[in-house]
C-alpha positions, 0 to 999 in steps of 0.5 A, spaced: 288 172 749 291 165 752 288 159 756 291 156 761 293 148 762 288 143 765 292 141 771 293 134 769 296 137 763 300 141 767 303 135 771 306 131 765 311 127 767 310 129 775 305 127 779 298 129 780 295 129 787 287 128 788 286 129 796 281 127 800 277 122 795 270 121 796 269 127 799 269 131 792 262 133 789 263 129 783 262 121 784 268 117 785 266 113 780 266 119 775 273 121 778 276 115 777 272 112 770 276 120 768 283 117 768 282 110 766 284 111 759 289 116 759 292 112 764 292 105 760 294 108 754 299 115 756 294 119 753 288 124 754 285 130 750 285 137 750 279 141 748 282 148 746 276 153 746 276 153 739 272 147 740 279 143 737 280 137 740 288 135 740 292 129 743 297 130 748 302 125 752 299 122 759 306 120 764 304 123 770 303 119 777 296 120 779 295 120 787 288 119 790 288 120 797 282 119 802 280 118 809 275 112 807 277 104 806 277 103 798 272 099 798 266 103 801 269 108 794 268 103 788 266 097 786 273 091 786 273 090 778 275 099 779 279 097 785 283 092 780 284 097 775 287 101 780 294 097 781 298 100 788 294 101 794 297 103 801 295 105 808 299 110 811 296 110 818 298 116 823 304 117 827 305 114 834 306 118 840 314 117 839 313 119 831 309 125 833 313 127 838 320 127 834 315 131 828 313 136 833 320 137 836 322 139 829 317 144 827 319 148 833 326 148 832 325 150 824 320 156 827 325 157 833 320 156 839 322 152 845 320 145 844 318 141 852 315 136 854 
């Protein structure tokens, strides 16, 4: 008999990536209000299926990536809560050719233009 670690508990002190959100079934409100407390205070609870309850240490930098505006996600007073916000549009012409160039050339196609 063995249990498997949660995945968050498996990203301690790494990073924890959440795509896509707002896309999952879950409520976005229900995602984030989850990593509230572990992120505010660097711990969060395991359940052991026993039924004990443990503390364990919270470090990782959680992600959360989406395709929508912040806003149409979660109200501003949870905006305010989570600190960095970054847009990353995508590439130009010249960024996604130069990545195309090289995904040919690490597969050994030919690569023209």
């Amino acid at each position: 008999r063995y249990s498997e670690a949660p995945l968050q508990l498996k990203a301690v002190s790494g990073v924890f990536l959440i795509d896509d959100l707002g896309r999952q079934e879950a409520r976005v409100e229900d995602i984030l209000n989850r990593w509230v407390f572990p992120l505010e205070r660097g711990i969060d609870f395991l359940t052991l299926p026993t039924g004990k309850k443990i503390t364990v240490p919270f470090g990782s930098l959680i992600i959360f990536s989406t395709n929508k505006p912040p806003s149409q996600l979660v109200d501003d007073a949870m905006l305010r809560r989570i600190p960095y916000k970054f847009y990353i549009g995508g590439p130009s012409l010249e960024e996604y050719v130069t990545i195309f160039r090289n995904a040919c050339r690490d597969y050994d196609l030919v690569f023209s233009q």
